[in-house]
Backbone as JSON Lines, residues from 0, in Angstrom:
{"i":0,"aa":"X","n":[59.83,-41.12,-88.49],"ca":[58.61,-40.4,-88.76],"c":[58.58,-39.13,-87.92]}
{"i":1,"aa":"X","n":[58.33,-37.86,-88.78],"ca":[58.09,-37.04,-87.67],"c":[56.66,-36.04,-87.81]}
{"i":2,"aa":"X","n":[56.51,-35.72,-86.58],"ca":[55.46,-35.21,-86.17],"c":[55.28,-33.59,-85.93]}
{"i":3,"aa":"X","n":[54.37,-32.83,-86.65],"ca":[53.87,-31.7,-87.09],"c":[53.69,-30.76,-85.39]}
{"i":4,"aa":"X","n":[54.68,-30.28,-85.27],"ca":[54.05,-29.66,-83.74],"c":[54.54,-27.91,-84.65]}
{"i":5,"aa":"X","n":[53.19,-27.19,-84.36],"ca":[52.9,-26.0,-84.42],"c":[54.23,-24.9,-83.65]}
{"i":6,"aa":"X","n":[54.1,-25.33,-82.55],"ca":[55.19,-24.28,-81.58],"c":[56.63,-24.48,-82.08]}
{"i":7,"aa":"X","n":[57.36,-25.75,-82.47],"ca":[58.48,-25.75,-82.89],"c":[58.99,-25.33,-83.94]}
{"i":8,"aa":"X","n":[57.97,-24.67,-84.78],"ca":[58.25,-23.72,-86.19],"c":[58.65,-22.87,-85.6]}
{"i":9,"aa":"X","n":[59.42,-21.68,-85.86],"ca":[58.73,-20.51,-84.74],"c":[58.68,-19.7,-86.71]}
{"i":10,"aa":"X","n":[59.28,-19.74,-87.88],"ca":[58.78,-19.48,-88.75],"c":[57.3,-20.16,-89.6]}
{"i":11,"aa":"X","n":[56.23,-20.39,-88.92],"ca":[54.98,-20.85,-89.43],"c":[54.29,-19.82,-89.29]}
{"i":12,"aa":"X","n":[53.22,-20.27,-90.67],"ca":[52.3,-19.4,-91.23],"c":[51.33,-19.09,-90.03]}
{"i":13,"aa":"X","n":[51.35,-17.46,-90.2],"ca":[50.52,-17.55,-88.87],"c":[48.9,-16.64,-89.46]}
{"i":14,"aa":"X","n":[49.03,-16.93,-91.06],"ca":[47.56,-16.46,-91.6],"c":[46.64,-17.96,-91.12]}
{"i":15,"aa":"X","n":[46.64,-18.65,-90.63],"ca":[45.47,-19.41,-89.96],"c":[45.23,-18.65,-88.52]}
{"i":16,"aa":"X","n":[45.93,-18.36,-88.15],"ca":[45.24,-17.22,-86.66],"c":[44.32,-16.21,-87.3]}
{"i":17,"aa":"X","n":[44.75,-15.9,-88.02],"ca":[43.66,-14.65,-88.9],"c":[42.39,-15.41,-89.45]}
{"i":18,"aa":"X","n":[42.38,-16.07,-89.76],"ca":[41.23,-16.89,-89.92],"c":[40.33,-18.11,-88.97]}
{"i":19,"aa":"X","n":[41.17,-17.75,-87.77],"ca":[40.08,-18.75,-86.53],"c":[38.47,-17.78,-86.35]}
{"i":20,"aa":"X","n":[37.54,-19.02,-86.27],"ca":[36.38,-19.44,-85.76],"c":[36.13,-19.12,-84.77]}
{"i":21,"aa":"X","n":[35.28,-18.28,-83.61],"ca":[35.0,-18.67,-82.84],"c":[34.28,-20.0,-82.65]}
{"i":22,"aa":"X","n":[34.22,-21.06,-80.92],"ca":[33.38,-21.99,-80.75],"c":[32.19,-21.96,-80.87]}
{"i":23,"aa":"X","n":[31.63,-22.99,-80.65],"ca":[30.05,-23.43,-80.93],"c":[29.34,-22.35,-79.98]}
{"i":24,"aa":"X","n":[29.78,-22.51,-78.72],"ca":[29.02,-21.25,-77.51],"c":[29.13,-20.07,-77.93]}
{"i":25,"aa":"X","n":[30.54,-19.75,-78.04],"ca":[30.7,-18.06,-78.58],"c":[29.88,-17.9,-79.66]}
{"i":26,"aa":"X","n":[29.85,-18.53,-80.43],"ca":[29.26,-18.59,-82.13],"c":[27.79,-18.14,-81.69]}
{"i":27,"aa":"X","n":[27.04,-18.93,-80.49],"ca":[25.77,-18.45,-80.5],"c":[25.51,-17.23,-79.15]}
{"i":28,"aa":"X","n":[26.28,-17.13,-78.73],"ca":[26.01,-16.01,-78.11],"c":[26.58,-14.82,-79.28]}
{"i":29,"aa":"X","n":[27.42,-15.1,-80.04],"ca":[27.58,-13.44,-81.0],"c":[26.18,-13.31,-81.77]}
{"i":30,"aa":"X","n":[25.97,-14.48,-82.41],"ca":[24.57,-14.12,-83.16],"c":[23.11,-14.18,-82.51]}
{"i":31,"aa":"X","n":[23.3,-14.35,-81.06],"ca":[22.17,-13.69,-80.36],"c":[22.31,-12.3,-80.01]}
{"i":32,"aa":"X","n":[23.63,-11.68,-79.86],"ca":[23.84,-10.44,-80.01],"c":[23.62,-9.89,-81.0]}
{"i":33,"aa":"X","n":[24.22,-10.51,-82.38],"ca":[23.97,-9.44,-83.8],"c":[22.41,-9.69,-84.04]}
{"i":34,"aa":"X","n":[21.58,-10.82,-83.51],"ca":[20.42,-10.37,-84.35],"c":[19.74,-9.29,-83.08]}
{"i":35,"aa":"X","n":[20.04,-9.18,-81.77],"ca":[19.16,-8.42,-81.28],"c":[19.79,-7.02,-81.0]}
{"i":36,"aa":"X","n":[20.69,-6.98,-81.62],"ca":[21.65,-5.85,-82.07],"c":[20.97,-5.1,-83.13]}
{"i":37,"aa":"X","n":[20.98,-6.44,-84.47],"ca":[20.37,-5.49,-85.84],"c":[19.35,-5.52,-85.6]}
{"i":38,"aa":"X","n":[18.02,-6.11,-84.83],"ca":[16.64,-5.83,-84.68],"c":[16.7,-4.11,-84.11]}
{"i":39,"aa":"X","n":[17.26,-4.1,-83.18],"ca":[17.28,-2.64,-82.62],"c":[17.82,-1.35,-83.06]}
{"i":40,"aa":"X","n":[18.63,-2.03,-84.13],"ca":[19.03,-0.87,-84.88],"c":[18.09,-0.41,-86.08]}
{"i":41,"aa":"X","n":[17.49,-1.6,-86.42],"ca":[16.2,-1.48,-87.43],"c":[15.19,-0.64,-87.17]}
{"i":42,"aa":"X","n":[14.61,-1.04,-85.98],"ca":[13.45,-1.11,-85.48],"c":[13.3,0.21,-84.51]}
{"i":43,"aa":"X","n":[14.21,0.47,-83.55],"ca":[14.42,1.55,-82.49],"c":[15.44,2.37,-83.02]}
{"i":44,"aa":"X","n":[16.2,2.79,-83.71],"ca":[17.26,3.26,-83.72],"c":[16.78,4.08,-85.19]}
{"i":45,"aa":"X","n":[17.42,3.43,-86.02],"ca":[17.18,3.75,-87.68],"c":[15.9,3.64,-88.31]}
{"i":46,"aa":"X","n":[15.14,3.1,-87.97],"ca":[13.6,2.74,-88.46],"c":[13.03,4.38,-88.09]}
{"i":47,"aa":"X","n":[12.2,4.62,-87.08],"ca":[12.39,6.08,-86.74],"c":[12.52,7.24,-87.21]}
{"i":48,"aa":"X","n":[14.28,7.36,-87.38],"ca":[14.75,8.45,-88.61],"c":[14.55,8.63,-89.77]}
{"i":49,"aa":"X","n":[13.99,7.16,-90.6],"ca":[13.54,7.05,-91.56],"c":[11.93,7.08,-92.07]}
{"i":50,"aa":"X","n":[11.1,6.81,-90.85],"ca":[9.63,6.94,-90.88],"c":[9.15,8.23,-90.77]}
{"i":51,"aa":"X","n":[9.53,8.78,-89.16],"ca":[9.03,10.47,-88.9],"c":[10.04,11.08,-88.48]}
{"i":52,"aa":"X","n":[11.36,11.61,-89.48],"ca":[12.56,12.01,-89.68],"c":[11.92,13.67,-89.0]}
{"i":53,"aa":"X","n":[10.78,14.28,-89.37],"ca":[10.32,15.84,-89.09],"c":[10.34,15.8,-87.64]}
{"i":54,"aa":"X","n":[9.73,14.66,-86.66],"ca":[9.17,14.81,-85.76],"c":[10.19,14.53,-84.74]}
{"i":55,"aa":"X","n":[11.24,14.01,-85.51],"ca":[12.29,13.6,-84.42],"c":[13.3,14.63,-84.41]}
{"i":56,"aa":"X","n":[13.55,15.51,-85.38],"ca":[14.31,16.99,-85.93],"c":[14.1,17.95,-84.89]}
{"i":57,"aa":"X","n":[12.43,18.31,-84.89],"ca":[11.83,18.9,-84.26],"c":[11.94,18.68,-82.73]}
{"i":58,"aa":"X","n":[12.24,17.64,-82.56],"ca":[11.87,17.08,-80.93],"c":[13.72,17.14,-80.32]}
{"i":59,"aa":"X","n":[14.39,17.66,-81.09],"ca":[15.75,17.75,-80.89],"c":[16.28,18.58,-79.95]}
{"i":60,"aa":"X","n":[17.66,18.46,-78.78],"ca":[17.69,19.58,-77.85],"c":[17.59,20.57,-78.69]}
{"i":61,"aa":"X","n":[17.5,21.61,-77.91],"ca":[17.75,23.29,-78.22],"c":[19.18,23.25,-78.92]}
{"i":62,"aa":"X","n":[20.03,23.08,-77.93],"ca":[21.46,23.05,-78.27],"c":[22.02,22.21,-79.76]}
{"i":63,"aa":"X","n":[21.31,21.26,-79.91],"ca":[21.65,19.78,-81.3],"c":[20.72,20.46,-82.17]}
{"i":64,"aa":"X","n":[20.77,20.96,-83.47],"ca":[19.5,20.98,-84.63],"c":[20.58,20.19,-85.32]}
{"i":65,"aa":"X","n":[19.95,19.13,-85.56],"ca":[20.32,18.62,-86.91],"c":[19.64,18.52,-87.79]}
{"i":66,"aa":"X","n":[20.16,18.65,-89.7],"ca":[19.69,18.83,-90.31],"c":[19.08,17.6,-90.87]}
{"i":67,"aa":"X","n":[17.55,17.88,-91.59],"ca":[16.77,16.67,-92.04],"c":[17.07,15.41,-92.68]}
{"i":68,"aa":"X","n":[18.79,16.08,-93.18],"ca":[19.33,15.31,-94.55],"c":[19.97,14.3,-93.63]}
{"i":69,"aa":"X","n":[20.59,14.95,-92.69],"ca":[21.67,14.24,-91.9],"c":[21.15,13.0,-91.14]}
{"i":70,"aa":"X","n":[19.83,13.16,-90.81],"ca":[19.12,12.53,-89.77],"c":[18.47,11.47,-90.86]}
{"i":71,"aa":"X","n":[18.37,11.49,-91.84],"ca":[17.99,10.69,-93.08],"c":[18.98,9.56,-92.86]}
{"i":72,"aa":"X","n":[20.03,10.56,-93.65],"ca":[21.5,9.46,-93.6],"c":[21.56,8.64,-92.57]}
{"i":73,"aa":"X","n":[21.96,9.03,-91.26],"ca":[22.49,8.37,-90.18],"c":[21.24,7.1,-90.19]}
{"i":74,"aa":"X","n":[19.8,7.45,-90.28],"ca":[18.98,5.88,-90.64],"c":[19.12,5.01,-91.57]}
{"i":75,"aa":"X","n":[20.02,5.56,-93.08],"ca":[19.82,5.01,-93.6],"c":[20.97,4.2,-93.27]}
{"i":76,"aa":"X","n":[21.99,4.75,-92.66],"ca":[23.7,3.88,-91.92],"c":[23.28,2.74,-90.79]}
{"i":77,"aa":"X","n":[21.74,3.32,-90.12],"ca":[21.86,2.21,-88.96],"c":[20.88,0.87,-89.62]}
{"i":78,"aa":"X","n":[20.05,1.62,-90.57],"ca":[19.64,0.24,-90.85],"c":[20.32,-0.31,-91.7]}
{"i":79,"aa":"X","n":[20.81,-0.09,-92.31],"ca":[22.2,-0.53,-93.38],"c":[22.87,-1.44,-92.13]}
{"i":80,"aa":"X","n":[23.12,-1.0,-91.37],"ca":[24.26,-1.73,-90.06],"c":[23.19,-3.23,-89.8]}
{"i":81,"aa":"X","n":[22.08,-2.51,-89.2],"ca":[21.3,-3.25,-88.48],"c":[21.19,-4.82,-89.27]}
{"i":82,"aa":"X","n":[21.04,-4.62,-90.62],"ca":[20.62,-5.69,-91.66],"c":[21.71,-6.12,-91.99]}
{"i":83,"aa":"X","n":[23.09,-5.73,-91.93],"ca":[24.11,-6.33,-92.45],"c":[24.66,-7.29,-91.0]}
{"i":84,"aa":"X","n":[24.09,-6.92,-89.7],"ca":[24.9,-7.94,-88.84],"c":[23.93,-8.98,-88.83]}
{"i":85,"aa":"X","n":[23.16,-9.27,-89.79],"ca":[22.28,-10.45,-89.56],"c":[22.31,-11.13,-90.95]}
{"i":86,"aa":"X","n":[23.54,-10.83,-91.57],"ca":[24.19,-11.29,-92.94],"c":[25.01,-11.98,-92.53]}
{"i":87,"aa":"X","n":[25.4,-13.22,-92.93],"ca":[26.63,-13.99,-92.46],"c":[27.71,-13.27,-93.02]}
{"i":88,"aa":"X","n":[28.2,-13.38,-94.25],"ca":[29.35,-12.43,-95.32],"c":[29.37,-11.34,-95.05]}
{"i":89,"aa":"X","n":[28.71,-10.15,-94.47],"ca":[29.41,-8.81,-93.91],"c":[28.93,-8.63,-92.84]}
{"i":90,"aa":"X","n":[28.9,-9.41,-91.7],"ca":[28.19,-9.12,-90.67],"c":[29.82,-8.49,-90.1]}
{"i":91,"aa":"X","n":[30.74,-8.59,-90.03],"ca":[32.17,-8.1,-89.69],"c":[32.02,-6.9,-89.9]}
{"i":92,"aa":"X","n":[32.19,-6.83,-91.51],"ca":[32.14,-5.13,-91.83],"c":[30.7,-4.56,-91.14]}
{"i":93,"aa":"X","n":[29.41,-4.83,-91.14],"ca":[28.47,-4.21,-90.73],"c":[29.03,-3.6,-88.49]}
{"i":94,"aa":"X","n":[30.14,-4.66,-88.27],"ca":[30.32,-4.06,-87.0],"c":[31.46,-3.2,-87.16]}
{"i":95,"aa":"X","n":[32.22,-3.11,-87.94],"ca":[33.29,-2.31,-87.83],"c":[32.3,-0.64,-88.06]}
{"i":96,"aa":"X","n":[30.9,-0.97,-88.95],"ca":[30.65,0.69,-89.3],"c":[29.73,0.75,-87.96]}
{"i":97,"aa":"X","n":[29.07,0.09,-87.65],"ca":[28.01,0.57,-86.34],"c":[29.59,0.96,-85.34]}
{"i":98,"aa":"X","n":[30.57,0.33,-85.13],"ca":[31.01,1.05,-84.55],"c":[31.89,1.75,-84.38]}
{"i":99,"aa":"X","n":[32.13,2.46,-85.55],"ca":[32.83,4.0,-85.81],"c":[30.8,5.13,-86.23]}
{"i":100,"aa":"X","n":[30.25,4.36,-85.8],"ca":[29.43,5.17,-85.94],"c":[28.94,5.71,-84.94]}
{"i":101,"aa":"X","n":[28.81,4.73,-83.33],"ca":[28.25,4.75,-82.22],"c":[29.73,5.65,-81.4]}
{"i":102,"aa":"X","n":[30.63,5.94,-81.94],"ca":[31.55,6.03,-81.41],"c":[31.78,7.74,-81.81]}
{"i":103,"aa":"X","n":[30.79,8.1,-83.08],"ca":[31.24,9.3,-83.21],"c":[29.58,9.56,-82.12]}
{"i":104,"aa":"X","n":[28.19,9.05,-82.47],"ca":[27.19,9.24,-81.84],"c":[28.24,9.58,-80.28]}
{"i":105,"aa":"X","n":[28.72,8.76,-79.84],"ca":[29.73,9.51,-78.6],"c":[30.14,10.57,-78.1]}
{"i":106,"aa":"X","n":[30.78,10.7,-79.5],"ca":[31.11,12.2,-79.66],"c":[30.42,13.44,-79.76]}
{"i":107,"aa":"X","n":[29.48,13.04,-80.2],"ca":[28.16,14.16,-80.51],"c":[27.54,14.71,-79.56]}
{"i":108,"aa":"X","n":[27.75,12.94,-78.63],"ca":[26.41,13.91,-77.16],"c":[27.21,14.27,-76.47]}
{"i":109,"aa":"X","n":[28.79,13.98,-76.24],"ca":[29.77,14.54,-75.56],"c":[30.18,16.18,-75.45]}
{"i":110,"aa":"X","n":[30.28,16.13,-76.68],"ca":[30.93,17.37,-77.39],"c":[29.68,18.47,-78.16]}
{"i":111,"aa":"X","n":[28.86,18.18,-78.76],"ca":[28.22,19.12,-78.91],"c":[26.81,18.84,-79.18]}
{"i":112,"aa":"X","n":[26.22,18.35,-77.89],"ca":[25.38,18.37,-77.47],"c":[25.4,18.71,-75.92]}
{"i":113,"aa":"X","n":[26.79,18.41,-75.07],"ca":[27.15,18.73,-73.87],"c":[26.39,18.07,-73.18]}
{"i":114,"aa":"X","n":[26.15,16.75,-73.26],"ca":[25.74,15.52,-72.25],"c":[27.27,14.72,-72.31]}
{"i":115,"aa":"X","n":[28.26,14.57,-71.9],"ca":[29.08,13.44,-71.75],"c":[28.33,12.22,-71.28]}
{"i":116,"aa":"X","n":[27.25,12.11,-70.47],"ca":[27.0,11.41,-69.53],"c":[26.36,10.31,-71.02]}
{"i":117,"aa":"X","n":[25.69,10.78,-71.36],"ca":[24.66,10.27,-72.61],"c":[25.27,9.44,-73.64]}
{"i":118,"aa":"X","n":[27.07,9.88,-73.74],"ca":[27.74,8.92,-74.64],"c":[28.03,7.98,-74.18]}
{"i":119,"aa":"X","n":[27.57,7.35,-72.64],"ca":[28.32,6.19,-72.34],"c":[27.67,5.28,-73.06]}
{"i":120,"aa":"X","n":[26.25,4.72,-73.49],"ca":[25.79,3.79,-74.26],"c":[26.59,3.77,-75.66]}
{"i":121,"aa":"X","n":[26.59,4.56,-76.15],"ca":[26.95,4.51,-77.09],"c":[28.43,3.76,-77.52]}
{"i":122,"aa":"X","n":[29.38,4.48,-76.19],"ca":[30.58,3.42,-76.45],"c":[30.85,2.32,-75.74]}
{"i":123,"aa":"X","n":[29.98,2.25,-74.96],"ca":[29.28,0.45,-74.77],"c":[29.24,-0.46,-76.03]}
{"i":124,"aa":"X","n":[27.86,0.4,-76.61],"ca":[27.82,-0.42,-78.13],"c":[28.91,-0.57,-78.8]}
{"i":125,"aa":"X","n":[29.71,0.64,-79.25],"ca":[31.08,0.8,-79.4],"c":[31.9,-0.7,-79.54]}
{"i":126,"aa":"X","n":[32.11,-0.8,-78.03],"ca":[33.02,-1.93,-77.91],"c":[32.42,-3.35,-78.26]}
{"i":127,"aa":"X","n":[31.09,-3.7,-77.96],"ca":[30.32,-4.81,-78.26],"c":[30.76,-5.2,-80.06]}
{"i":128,"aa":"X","n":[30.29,-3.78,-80.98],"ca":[30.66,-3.88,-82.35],"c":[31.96,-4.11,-82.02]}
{"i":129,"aa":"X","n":[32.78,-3.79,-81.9],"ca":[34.12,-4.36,-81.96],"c":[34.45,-5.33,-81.86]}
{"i":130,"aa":"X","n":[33.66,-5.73,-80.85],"ca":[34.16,-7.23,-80.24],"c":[33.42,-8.64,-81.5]}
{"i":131,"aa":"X","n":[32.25,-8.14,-81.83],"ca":[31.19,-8.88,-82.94],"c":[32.34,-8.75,-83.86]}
{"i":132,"aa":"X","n":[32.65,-7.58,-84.65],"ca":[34.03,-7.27,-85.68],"c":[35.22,-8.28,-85.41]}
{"i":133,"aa":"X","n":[36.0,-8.06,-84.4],"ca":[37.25,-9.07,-83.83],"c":[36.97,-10.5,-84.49]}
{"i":134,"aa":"X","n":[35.8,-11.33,-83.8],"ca":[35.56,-12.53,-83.71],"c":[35.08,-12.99,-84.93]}
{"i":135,"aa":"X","n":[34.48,-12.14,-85.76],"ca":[34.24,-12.24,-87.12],"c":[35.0,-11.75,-88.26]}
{"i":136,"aa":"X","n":[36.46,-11.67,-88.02],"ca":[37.08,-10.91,-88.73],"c":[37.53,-12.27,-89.94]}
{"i":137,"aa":"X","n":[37.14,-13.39,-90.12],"ca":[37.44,-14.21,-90.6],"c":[36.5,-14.09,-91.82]}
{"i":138,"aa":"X","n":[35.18,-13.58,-91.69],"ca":[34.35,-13.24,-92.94],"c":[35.05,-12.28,-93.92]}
{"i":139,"aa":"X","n":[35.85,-11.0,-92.75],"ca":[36.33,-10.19,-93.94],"c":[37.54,-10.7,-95.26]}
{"i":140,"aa":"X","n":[38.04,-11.75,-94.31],"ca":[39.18,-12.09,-95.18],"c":[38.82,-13.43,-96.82]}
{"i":141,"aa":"X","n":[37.49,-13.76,-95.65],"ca":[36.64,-14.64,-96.63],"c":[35.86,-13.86,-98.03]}
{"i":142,"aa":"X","n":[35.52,-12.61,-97.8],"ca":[34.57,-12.0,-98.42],"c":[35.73,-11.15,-99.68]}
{"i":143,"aa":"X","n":[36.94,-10.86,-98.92],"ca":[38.59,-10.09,-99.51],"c":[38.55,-11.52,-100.83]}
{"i":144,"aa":"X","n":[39.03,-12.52,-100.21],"ca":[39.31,-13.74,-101.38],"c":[38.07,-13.65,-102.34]}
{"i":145,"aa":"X","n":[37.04,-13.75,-101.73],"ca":[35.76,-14.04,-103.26],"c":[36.03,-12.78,-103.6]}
{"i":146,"aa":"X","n":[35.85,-11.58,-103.18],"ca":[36.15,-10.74,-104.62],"c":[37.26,-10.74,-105.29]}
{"i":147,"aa":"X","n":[38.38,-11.07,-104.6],"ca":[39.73,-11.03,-105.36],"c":[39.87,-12.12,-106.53]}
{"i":148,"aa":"X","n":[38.61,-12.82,-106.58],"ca":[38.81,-13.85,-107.97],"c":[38.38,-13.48,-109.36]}
């Protein structure tokens, strides 16, 4: 009789690594992160741009005017984000876009707004989405198969 040991393949399928779970602990510390992640992106972040988009234009450095349209969009991206990490099925993708989004927000106050100092939150968040993305990357491959049928 023989017995199934993983390491002595060294040719085994290694699409089950692509599809691990985080544990029961990790599991609830990510989704105490994504929901108070997407609450804040709702609520403080994107909610905002989308309510009094004039007043926040207006209230912009000297140096940053951004335009009304733009400042539309980017709410309609964070609450789009905000609501999708509190989706089980794209809560992955919802971190991969918050963070190529927080990552250009980085860039913005870095570079032309001329605060470097101001992008460090941002690629804080940055890496957090990443890390929510990483550990949930098992939805994307889940979400890849149901449409691929």
């Amino acid at each position: 009789m023989t017995t199934a040991n993983p390491t002595a393949n060294p040719t085994a399928d290694f699409s089950a690594d692509v599809t691990a779970r985080p544990g029961k602990v990790r599991n609830r510390v990510l989704w105490t992160l994504q929901i108070l992640l997407g609450l804040f992106f709702i609520i403080a972040s994107g909610g905002p741009k989308l309510v009094i988009p004039n007043v926040l234009a207006d209230n912009a450095p000297e140096n940053l005017t951004i335009p009304l349209g733009l400042l539309i969009f980017i709410g309609v991206v964070e609450v789009a984000g905000g609501i999708g990490l509190m989706v089980p099925r794209v809560s992955a993708l919802a971190a991969v876009g918050l963070s190529v989004l927080t990552v250009l927000a980085a860039g913005t106050q870095a570079f032309i707004a001329d605060k470097p100092m101001m992008g460090i939150f941002p690629l804080v968040l940055a890496a957090i989405f990443a890390w929510i993305a990483y550990e949930r990357r098992a939805t994307i491959t889940d979400l890849r198969n149901t449409l691929s049928r």
